[in-house]
N, C-alpha and C positions, 0 to 999 in steps of 0.2 A: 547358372549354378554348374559345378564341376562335378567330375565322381571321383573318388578316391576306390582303386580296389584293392583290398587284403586280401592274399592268398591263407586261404587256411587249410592246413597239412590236412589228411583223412582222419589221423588217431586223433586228433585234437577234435576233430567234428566228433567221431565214439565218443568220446570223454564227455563233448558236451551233452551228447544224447544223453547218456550215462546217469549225466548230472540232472536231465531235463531243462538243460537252456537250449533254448532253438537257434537259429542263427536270426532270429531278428532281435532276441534277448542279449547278442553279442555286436550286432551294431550299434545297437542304444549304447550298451557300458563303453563300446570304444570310443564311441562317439561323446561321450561324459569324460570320459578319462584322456582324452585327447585334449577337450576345451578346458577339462581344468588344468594340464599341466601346462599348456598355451598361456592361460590367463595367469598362473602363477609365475610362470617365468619372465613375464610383461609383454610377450609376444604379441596379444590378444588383449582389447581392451574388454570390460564385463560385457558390454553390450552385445561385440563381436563371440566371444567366449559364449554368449548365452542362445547368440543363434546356433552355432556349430552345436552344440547338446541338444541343437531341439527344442528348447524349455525356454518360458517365459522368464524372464530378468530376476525374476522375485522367486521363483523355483530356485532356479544357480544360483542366488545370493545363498540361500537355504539350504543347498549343498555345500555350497564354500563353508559354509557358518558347520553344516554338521562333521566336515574334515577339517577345522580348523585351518582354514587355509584364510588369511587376511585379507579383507574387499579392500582395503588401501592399503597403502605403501607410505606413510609418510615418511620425512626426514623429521629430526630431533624438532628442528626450528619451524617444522610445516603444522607438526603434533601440537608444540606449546601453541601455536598461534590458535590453529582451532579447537584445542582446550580452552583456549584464554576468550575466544567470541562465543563460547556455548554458555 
């Protein structure tokens, strides 16, 4: 496993205090907001996408589903086919 480190400014640490996020409150969200923009941009397959969050596969689907961000990607011709087998 790797580490990724983010510098974060001092005012930004006040602001969080401020807010009452701690910095482990702000590794989770980056780490969320990281694998979802990953996995939306196709960078990231779900599986991959749902380890980097942390979260179990059916957690991130349940995130994707509450930001509306779509678990597939079909083509037109990918859609009718599995329309047409369900």
């Amino acid at each position: 496993m790797n580490t990724l480190v983010l510098e974060v400014p001092d005012d930004v640490i006040v602001a969080l205090k401020l807010g009452r996020i701690t910095l482990e409150d702000l590794r989770e969200k980056a780490k969320l907001s990281l694998a979802l923009e990953l996995f939306n941009n196709g960078t990231l397959s779900l599986e991959q996408a749902a380890k980097l969050a942390g979260m179990p596969i059916e957690d991130f689907m349940d995130e994707l589903r509450r930001r509306r961000i779509p678990i597939t990607d079909y083509s037109g011709d990918e859609l009718e086919e599995v329309v047409g087998n369900a």
